[in-house]
LOVODREN-566619 format. One record per residue (C-alpha): residue number from 1; residue in three letters; x, y, z. Coordinates in Angstrom, 1 decimal. Example, Ala and Ser with C-alpha at 12.3 -4.5 7.8 and 13.67 -1.06 7.14 Angstrom:
2
+-----+------+--------+--------+--------+
| seq | type |      X |      Y |      Z |
+-----+------+--------+--------+--------+
|   1 |  ALA |   12.3 |   -4.5 |    7.8 |
|   2 |  SER |   13.7 |   -1.1 |    7.1 |
+-----+------+--------+--------+--------+
***
This chain:
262
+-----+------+--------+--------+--------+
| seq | type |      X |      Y |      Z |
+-----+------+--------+--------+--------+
|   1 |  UNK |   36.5 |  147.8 |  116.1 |
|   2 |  UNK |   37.7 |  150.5 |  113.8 |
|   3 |  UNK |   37.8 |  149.6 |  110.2 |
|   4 |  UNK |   41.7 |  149.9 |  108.7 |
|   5 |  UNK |   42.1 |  150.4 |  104.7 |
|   6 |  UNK |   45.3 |  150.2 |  102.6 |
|   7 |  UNK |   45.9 |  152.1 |   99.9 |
|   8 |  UNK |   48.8 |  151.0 |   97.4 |
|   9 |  UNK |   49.7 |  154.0 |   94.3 |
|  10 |  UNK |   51.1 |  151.8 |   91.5 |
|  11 |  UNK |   49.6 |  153.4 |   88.0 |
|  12 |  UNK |   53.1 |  155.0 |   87.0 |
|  13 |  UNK |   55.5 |  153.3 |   84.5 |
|  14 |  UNK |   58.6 |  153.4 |   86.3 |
|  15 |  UNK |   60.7 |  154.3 |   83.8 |
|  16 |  UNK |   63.5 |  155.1 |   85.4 |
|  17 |  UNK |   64.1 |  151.2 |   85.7 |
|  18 |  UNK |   63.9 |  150.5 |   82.0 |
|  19 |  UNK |   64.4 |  147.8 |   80.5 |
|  20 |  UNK |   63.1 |  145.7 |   83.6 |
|  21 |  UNK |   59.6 |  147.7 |   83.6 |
|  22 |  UNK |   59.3 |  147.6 |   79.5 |
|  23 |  UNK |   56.7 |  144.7 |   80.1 |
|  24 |  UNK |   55.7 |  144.9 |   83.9 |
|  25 |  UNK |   54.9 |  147.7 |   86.7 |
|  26 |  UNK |   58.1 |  148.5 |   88.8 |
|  27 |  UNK |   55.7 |  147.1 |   91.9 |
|  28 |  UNK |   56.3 |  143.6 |   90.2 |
|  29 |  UNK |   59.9 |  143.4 |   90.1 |
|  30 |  UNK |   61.2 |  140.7 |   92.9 |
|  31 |  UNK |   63.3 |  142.3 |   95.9 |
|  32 |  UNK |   65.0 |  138.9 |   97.7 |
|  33 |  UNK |   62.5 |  136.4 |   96.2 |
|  34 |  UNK |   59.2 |  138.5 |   96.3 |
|  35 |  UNK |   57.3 |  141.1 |   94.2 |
|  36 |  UNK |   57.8 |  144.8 |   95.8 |
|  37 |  UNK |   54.0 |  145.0 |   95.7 |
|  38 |  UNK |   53.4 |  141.4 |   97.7 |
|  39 |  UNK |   55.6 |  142.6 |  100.7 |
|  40 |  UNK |   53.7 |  145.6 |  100.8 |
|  41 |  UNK |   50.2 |  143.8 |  100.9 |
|  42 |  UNK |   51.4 |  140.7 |  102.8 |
|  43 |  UNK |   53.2 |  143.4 |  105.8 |
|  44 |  UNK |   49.2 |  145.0 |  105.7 |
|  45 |  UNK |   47.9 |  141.5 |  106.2 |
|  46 |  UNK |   50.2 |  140.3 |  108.7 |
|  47 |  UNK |   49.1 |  143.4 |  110.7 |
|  48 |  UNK |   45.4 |  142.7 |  110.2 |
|  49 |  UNK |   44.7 |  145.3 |  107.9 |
|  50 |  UNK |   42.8 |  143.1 |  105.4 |
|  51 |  UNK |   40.9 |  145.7 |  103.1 |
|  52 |  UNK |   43.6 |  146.8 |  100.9 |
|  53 |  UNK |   43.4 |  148.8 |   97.3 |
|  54 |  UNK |   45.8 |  149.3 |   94.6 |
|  55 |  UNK |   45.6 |  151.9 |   92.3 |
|  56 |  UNK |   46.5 |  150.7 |   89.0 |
|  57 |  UNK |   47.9 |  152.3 |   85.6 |
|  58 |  UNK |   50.6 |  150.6 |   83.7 |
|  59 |  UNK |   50.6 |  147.6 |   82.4 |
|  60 |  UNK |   47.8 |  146.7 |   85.6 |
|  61 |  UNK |   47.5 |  143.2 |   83.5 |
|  62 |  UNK |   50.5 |  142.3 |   85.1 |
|  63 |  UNK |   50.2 |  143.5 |   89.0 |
|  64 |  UNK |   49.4 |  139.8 |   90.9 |
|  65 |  UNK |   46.5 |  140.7 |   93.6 |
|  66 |  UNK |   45.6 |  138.6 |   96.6 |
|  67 |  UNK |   42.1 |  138.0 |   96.7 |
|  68 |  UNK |   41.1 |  140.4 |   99.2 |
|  69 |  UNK |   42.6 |  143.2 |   97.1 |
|  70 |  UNK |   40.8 |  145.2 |   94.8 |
|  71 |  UNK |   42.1 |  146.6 |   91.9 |
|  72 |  UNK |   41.5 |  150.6 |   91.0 |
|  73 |  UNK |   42.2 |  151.6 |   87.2 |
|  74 |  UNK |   43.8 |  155.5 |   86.7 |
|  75 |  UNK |   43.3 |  154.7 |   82.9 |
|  76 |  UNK |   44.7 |  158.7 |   82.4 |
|  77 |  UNK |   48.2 |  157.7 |   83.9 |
|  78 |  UNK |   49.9 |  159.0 |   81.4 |
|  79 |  UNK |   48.9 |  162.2 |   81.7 |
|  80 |  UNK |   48.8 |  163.0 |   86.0 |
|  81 |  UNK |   51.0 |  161.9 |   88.6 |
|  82 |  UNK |   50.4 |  160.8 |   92.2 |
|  83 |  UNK |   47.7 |  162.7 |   93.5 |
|  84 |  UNK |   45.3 |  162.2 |   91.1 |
|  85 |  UNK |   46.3 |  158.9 |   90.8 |
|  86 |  UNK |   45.1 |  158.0 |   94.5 |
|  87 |  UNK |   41.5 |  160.0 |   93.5 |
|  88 |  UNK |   40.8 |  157.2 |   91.7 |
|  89 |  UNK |   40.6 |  155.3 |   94.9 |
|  90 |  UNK |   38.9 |  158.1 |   97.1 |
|  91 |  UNK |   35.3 |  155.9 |   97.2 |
|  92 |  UNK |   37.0 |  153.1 |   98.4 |
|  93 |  UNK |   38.4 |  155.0 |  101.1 |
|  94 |  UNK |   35.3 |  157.0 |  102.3 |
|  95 |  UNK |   33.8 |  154.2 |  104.5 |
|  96 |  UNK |   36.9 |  153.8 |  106.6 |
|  97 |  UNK |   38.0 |  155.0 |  110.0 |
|  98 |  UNK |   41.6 |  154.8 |  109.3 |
|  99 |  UNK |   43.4 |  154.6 |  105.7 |
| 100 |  UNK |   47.1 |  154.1 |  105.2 |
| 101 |  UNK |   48.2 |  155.7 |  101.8 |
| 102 |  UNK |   51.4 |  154.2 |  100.6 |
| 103 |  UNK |   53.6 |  154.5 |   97.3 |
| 104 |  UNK |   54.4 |  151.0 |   95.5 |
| 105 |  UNK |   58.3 |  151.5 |   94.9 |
| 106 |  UNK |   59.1 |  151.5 |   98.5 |
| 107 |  UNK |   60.4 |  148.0 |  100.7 |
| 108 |  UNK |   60.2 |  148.6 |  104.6 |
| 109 |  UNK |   60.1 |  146.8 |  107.5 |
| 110 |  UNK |   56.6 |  146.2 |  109.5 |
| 111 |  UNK |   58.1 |  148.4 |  112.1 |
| 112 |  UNK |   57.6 |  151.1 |  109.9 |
| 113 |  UNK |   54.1 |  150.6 |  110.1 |
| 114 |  UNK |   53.5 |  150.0 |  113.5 |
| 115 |  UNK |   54.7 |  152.9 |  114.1 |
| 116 |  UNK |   52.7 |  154.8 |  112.1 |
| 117 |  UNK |   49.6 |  153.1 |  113.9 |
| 118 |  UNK |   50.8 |  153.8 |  117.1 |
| 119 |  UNK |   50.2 |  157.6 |  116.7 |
| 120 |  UNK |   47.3 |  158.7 |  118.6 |
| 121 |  UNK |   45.1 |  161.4 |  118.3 |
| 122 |  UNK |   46.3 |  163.5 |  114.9 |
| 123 |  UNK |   43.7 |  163.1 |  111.7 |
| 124 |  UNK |   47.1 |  163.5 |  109.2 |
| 125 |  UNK |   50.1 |  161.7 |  109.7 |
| 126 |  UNK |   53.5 |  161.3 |  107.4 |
| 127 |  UNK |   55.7 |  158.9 |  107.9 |
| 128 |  UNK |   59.8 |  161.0 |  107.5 |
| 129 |  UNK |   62.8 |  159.5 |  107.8 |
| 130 |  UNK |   65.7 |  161.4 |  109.6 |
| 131 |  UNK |   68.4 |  159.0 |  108.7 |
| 132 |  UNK |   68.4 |  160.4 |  104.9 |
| 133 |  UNK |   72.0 |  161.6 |  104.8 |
| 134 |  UNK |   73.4 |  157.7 |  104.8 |
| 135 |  UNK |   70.7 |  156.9 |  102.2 |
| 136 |  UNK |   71.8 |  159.4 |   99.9 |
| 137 |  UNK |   75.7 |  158.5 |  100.1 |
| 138 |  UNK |   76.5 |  157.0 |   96.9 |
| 139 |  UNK |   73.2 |  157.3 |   95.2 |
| 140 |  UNK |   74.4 |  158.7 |   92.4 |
| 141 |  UNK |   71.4 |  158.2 |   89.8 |
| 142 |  UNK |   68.7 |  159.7 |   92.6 |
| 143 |  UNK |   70.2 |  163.2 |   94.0 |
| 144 |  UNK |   69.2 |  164.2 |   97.3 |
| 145 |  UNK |   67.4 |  167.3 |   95.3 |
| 146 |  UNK |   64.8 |  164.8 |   94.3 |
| 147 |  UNK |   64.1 |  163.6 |   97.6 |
| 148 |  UNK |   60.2 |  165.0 |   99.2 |
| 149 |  UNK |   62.1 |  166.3 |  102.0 |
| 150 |  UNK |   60.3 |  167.2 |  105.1 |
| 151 |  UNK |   60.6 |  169.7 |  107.8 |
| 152 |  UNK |   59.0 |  170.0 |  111.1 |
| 153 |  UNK |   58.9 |  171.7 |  114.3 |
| 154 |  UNK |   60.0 |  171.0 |  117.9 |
| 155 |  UNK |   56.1 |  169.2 |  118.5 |
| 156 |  UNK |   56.6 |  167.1 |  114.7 |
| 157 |  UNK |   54.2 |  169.5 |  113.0 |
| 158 |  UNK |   54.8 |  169.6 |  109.7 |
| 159 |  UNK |   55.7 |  172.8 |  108.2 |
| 160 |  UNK |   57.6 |  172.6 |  104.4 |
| 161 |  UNK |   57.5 |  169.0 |  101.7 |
| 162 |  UNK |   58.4 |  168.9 |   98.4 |
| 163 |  UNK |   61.5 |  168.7 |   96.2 |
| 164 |  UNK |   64.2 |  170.7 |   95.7 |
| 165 |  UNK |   64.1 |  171.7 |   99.8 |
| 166 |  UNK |   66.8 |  168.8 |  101.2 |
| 167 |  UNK |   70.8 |  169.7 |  101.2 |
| 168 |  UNK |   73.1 |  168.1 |  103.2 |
| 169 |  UNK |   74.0 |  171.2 |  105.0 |
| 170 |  UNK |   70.0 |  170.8 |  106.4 |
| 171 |  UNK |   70.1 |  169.9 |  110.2 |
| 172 |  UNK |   67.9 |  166.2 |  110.6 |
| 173 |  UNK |   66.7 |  167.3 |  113.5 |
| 174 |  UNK |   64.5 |  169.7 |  111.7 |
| 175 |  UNK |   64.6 |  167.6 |  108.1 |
| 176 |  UNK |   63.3 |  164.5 |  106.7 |
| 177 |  UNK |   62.6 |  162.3 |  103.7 |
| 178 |  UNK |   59.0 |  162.0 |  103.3 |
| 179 |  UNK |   59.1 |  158.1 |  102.4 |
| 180 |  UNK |   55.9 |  158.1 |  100.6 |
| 181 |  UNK |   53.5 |  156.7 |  103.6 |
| 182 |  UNK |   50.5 |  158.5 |  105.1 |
| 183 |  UNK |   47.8 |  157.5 |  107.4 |
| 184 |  UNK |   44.7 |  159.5 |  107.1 |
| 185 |  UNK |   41.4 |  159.4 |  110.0 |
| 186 |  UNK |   38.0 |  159.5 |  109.2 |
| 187 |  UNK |   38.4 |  163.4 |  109.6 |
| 188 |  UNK |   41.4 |  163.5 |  108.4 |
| 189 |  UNK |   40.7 |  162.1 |  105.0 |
| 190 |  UNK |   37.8 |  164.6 |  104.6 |
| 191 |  UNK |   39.9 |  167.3 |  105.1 |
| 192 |  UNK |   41.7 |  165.6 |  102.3 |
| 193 |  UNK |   39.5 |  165.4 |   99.4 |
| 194 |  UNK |   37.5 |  168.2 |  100.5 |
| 195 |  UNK |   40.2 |  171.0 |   99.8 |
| 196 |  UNK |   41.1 |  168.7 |   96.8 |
| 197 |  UNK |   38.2 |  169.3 |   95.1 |
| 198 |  UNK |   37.7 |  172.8 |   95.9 |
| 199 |  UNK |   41.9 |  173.9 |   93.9 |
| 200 |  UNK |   40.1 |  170.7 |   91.2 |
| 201 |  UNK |   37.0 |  173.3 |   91.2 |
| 202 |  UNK |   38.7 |  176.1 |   90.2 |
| 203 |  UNK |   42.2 |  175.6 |   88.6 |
| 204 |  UNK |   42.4 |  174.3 |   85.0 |
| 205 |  UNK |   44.4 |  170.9 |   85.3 |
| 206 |  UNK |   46.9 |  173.0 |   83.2 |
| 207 |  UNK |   47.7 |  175.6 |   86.0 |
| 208 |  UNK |   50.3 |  175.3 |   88.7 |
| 209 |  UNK |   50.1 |  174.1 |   91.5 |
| 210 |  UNK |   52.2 |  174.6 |   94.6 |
| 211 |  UNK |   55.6 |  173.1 |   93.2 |
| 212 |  UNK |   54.2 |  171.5 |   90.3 |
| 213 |  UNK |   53.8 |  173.1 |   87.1 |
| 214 |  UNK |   50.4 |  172.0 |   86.4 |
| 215 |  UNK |   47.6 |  170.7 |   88.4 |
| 216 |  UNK |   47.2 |  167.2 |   86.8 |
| 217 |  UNK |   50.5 |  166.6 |   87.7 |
| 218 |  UNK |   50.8 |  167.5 |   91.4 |
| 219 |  UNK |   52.4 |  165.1 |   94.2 |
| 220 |  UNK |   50.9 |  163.9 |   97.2 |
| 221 |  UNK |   53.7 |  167.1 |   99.3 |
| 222 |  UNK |   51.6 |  169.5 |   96.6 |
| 223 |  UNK |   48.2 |  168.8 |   98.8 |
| 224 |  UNK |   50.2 |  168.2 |  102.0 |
| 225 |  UNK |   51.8 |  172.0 |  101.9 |
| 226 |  UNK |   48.7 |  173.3 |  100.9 |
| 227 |  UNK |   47.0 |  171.7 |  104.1 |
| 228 |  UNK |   49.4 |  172.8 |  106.1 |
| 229 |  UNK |   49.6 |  176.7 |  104.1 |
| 230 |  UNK |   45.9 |  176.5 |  105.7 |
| 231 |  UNK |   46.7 |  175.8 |  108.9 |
| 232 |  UNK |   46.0 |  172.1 |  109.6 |
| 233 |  UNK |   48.2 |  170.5 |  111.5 |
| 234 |  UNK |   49.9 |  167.3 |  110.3 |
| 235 |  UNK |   51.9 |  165.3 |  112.1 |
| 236 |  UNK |   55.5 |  163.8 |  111.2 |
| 237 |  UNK |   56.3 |  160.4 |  112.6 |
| 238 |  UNK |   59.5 |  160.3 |  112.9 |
| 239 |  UNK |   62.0 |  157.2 |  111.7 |
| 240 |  UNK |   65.5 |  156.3 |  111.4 |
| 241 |  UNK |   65.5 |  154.2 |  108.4 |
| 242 |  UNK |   64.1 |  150.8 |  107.8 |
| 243 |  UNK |   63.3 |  151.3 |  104.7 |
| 244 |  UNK |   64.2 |  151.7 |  100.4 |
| 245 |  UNK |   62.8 |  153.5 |   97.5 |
| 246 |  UNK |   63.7 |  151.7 |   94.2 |
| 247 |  UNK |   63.9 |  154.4 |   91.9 |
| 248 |  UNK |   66.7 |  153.6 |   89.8 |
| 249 |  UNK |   68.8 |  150.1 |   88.9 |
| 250 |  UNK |   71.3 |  151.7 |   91.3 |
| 251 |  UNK |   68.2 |  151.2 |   93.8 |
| 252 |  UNK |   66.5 |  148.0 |   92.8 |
| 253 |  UNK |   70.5 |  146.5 |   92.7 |
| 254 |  UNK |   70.9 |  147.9 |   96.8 |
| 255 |  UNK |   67.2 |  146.2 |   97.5 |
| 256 |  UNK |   69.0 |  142.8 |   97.4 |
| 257 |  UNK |   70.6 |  143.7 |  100.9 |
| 258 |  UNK |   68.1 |  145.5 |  102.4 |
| 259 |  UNK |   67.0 |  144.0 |  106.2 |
| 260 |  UNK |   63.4 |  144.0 |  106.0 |
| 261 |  UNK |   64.0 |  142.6 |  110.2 |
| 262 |  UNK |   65.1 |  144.8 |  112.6 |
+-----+------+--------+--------+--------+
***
């Protein structure tokens, strides 16, 4: 049976949400009775995925781990961003067939996932969400400029993420929102790290890097356009909804509604 690994990002301070992360990791605070972080581990469980990893930082005193998590440390958190943040965990994700990346300030429903399993056949695959013009009404303290859009082609090939990209003039039928979920193969996640640490080889964590200005700071849609700038194919699952990113108290204060049911 092939081996399934989860991969939780949760070293960042969330400041945004200040003053309820001054003493706790965003992935702590409760959404409807639960830790945002719990509903993402106990959703992996439920769906017998039952290696999982977080990737600490901030305050990682305070993150509350089932026992069949482990616990990463990026103790230089304050000083790189997302991508280099997962590196931390890349040894723990080497001996997997299948790994499922996923940022820690987003709810969703298991549907989400499934989904995402149920793609067959592609080494790289990001989940987008086509339904991100009714998100994005009313979200005052989040513009839609800072959304990791996502656009693909007629076969869901990706072919342009990162910020700055989504409009509401863009047509959804070509555009996403990137929701901060990946699933990599074995293949796939060698393809990965290997082009990561040929740009870490020779760029000074200083230089820029695709949209970022430096290197140490890059986002996961840094390393996914230059994958695709090189020709390999990722594939964009596509969903319509179904889930939340709590960026801002004008997030975390929608969470309370959201249907994590279909």
């Amino acid at each position: 049976m092939d081996s399934t690994i989860a991969v939780v990002i949760a070293a960042g301070p969330g400041s945004r949400l200040l003053p309820l992360t001054a003493e706790m990791p965003k992935c702590m605070l409760e959404v409807q009775g639960k830790p945002i972080l719990s509903r993402a581990l106990d959703t992996f469980r439920d769906m017998r995925i039952r290696e999982s990893v977080v990737v600490g930082g901030f305050k990682a005193r305070m993150l509350a781990l089932p026992a069949e998590t482990r616990l990463v440390l990026n103790k230089q958190f304050e000083s790189n961003n997302i991508l280099h943040s997962l590196a931390y965990a890349r040894s723990e994700m080497s001996g997997a067939d299948q790994i499922i990346v996923s940022y820690s300030d987003i709810v969703f429903r298991q549907s989400v996932v499934e989904q995402l399993l149920e793609v067959d056949g592609e080494d790289i695959v990001i989940v987008v969400d086509q339904a991100w013009e009714k998100r994005y009404d009313g979200r005052t303290l989040h513009p839609l400029s800072q959304a990791e859009a996502a656009k693909f082609d007629d076969r869901q090939k990706l072919q342009k993420t990162g910020k700055d990209l989504l409009t509401h003039e863009r047509d959804s039928q070509r555009w996403g929102e990137f929701i901060g979920m990946l699933r990599l193969s074995r293949l796939g996640n060698k393809l990965f790290w290997d082009i990561f640490d040929e740009i870490d080889a020779r760029l000074d964590p200083e230089e820029r890097f695709q949209q970022s200005t430096m290197w140490r700071t890059a986002y996961l849609t840094d390393l996914l356009q230059e994958l695709v700038d090189r020709g390999i194919g990722i594939h964009c699952t596509l969903i319509q909804g179904g889930w939340l990113e709590i960026d801002t108290l004008q997030d975390y204060k929608d969470a309370g509604s959201f249907r994590f049911s279909d």
